[in-house]
N, C-alpha and C positions, 0 to 999 in steps of 0.2 A: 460446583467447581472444586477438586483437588486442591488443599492448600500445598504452599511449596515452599518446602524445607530451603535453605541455603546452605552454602559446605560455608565451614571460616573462611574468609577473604586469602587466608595464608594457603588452604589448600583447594581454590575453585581454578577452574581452565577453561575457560572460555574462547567457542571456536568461533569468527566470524566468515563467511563464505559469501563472497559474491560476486556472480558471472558478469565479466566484461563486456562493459560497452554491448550488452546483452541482442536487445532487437539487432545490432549492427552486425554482432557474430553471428547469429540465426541467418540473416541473409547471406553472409556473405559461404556459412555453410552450406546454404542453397545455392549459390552460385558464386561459385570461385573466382570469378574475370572480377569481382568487384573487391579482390582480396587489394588493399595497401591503398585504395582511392579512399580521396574524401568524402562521408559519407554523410546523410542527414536522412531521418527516418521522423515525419513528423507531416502536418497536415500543410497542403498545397497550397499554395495561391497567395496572395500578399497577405490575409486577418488569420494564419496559420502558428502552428509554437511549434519549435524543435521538440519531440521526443525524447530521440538519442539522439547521439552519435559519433562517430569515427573518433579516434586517436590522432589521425589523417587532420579534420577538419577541426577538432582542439586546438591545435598548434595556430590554428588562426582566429580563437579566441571564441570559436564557437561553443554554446553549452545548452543541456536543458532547459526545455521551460523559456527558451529565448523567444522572442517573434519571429518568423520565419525570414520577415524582409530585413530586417537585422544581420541575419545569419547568411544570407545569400550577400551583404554586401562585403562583409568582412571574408567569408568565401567563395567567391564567385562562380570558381569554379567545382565546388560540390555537386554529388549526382542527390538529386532528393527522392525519396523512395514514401510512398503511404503507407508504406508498413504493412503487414497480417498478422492483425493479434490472434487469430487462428494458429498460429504458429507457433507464435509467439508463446500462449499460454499453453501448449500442447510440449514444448519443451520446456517450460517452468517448472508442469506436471511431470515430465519426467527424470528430472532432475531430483523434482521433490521425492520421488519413487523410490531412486537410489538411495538419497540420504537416508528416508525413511528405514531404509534393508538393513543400515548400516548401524546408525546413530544410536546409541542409550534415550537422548533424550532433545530434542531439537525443536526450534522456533523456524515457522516461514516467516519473515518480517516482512517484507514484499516477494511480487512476482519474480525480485532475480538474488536477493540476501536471504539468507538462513544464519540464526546463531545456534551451536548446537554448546551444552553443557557437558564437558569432558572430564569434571570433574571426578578424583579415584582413578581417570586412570593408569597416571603413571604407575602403579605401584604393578598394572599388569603387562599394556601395551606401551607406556608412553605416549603421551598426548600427541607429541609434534610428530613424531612417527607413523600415525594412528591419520593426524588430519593428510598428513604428503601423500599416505598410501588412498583415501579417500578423494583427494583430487586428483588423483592419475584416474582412478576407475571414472569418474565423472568427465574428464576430458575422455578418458579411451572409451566412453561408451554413448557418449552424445556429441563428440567432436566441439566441444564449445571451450573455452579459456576460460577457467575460473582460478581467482585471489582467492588468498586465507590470511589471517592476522591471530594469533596464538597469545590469550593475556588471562589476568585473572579477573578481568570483566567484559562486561561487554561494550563499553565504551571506547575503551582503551584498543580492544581489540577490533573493533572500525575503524580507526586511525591507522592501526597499523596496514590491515587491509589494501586503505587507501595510498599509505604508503609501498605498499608492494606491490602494488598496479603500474602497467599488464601483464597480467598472467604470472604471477606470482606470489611470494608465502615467505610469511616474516613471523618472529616469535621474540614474542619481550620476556624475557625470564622476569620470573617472579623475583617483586623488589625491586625492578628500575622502570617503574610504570612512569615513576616523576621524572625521571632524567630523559627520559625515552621523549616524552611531550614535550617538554620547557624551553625548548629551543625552537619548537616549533609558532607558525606564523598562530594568530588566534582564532584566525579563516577556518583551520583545517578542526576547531572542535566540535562535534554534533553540536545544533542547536546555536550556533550562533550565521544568524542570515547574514544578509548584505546590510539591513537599517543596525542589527546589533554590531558587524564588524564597522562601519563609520563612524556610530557611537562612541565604541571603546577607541577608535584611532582617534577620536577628539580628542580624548584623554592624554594621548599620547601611550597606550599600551599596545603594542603591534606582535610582544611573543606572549606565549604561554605563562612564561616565568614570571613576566611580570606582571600579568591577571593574579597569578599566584598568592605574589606579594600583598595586593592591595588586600587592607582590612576587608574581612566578610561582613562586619555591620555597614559599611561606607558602600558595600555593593547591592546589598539589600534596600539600603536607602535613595541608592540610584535607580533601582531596577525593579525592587521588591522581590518580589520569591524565585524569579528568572535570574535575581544577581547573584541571590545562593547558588541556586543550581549551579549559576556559573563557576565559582568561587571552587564549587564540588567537582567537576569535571576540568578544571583547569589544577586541579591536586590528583587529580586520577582516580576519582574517590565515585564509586558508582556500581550502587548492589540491586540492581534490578535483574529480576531471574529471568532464567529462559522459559519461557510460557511454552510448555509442551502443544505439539504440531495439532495433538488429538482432541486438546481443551479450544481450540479454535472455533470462536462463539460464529454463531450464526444471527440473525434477525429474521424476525417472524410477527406474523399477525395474523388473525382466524376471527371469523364471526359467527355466532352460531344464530339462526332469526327465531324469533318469538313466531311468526308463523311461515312455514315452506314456500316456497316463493319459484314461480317460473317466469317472474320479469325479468328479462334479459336487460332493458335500459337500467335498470336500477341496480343490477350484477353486474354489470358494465362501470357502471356508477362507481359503484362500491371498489372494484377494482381498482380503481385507479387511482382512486384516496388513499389507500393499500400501499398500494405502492410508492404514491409521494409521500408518504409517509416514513417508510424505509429506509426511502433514497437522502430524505431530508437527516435522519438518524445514520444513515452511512457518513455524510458527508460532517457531521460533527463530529464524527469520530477519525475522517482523515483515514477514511476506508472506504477500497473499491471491491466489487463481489463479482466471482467468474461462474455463479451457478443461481441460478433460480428457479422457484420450485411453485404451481399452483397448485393446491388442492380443493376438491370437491367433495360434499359428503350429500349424497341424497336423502330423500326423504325415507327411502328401504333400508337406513342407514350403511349400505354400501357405499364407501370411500375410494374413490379412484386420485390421483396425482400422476400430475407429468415435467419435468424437470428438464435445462437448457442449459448449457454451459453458455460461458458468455464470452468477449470480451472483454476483459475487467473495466468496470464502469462505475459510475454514479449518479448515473444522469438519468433523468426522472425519463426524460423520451427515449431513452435505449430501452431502458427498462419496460418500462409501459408499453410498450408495440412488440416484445416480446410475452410478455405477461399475456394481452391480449389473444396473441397468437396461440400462446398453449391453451388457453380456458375454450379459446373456440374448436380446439380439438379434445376438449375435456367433455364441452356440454352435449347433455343428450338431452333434448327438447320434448321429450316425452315423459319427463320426469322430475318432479318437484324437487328442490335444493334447500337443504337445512343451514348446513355450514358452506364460508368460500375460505380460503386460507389462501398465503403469501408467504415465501419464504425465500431470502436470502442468504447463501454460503456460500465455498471458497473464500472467504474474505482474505486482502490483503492492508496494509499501509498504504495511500495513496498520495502521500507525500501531497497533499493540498491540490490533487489532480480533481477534475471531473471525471474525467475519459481519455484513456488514453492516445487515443489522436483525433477524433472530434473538437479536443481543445479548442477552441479561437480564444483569445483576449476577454473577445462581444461575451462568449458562455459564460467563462468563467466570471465576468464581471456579472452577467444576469444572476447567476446563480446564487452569489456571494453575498448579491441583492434580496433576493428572495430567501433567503436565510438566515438574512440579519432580520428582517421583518418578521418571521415565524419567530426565532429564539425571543424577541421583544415582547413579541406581543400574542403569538401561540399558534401551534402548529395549523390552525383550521382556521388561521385569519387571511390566508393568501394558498388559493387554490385555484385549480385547473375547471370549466366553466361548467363543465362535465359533473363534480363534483360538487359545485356549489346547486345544482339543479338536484342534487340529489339532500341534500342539505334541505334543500327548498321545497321540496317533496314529504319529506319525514323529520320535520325539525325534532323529534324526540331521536330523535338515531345517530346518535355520534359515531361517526368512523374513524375519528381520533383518540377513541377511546384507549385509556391505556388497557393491554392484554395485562 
């Protein structure tokens, strides 16, 4: 990985970019008659989570990440839509295209934010001139609304974002990062949830200014290293670089066998380990992946690979019945296999998702379960049956092993 210089805090520009109420404008791009209705993009039936949606169905208190029968009661009359993250991801990727054309140097952070590092270049284009002209061409070329927030971080520059939403573009001049925040509620700073804003309203601290105030030892000692941060981000104070689009990790795993092997149950097997394995390291890292890759190498040492876009996911059975699907168009049954490989990219932030609208509550709770139990106690102590049979078969062959 490229190490990354930082400009001085006094000369960095920080662009944040992110497309509105996104899955909500995708459809309503595709179909106009749903332009100004409320709208909810998210899984059907009473154990479903909102997605997205509307500005429309905001206003009656609807949000992400809610339960769906939550959200139909508070607005009853929204249209509910399942979504197509076909779509969905197919304009994220074209967005990202643009940027790409454009940018010096730029971060995907999820499916619909990008922060790009603008830094130097006022002294040629001007930054804020430079971001305006960059979201016209992205509105005039994908029909979608996208925010900007203009600062010398990238924290700061979410906020402002968020304040310049919908469909607009704000710029905190360099030097009033503090005053720009401090009046602000304590809601609105990255990283502080719903348990951290109750927390501090215990306290009685409800703006910005006054998290400010409070000693950093007394928040440390409330919070631990979450009350620094806080402490950090309620000063405006936040040097984290933009992680170039190109240095975008991937996750992988390969095995090579000790002898060539044409058992299909046992490549089966192994596949699938493979993959829980992935999935369970996506989801630690609060990353969903739009591409997955199997590879094969035979015993002629010819290597073949076949690769899938996805919809952004993390969930072990998306993955898996995809996985399987390319291998069974990989293998040729006339021919001994050395290595099998698994590889996941596109990666984005998954903001504590599984899947994007598979959600229910029931997943995300199984998941969370079966995750806590691995981090405890290790990756190969809770597995799929498929897997432990294989396990059971070749107890010398770990397929947890680290690559």
């Amino acid at each position: 990985m490229k190490s990354l210089v930082l400009a001085p805090a006094a000369d960095r520009a920080i662009l944040h970019l992110d497309l509105d109420a996104f899955f909500v404008s995708v459809e309503v791009l595709r179909d106009s008659r749903l332009k100004g209705r409320p709208l909810i993009v998210g899984g059907k039936g009473g154990r479903g989570v909102v997605a997205a949606c509307s500005y429309e169905a905001r206003r009656f208190g609807v949000h992400s990440a809610m339960p769906m029968k939550l959200a139909m009661r508070l607005c009853p009359n929204a249209l509910v839509i399942s979504g197509d993250m076909e779509a969905y991801s197919k304009y994220s990727r074209l967005v990202t295209d643009i940027i790409a054309d454009h940018a010096p140097l730029f971060e995907k952070s999820s499916i619909d934010e990008f922060y790009l590092d603008l830094s130097g270049m006022d002294r040629f284009h001007g930054s804020y001139g430079w971001a305006s002209d960059l979201r016209k061409t992205i509105t005039a070329e994908t029909g979608l609304p996208i925010s900007f927030g203009l600062s010398v971080n990238k924290m700061v520059s979410k906020v402002a974002t968020n304040e310049a939403k919908p469909n607009g573009q704000l710029l905190v001049p360099r030097g009033t990062e503090r005053e720009f925040i401090a009046p602000m509620s304590i809601g609105k700073l990255p990283m502080v949830g719903e348990k951290t804003f109750r927390f501090l309203r215990g306290m009685g601290i409800a703006q910005v200014q006054t998290l400010r105030e409070m000693p950093l030892e007394l928040l440390e000692q409330l919070m631990g290293k979450s009350g620094g941060e806080l402490w950090r981000r309620a000063n405006a104070i936040d040097d984290s670089p933009v992680v170039p689009h190109t240095e975008a990790k991937s996750l992988s795993t390969e095995r090579t066998f000790q002898q060539d092997t044409m058992d299909i149950r046992f490549l089966k097997s192994l596949l699938v380990t493979m993959v829980e394995k992935l999935a369970f390291k996506l989801r630690e890292q609060q990353k969903l992946t739009g591409c997955l890759t199997v590879k094969i190498r035979y015993s002629s040492f010819d290597t073949v690979s076949r690769q899938a876009h996805l919809t952004y996911t993390a969930a072990d059975h998306v993955l898996l019945h995809k996985a399987e699907e390319l291998f069974d168009k990989l293998y040729d049954r006339r021919l001994l296999i050395r290595l099998l490989g698994v590889r996941l990219s596109d990666l984005v932030q998954g903001h504590q998702q599984i899947d994007l609208f598979d959600d229910t509550p029931e997943y995300i709770r199984l998941y969370q379960a079966m995750d806590r139990m691995r981090s405890k106690h290790g990756a190969n102590k809770l597995m799929r049956a498929v897997g432990l049979g294989l396990v059971s078969a070749r107890p010398d062959f770990n397929p947890f092993a680290k690559v």
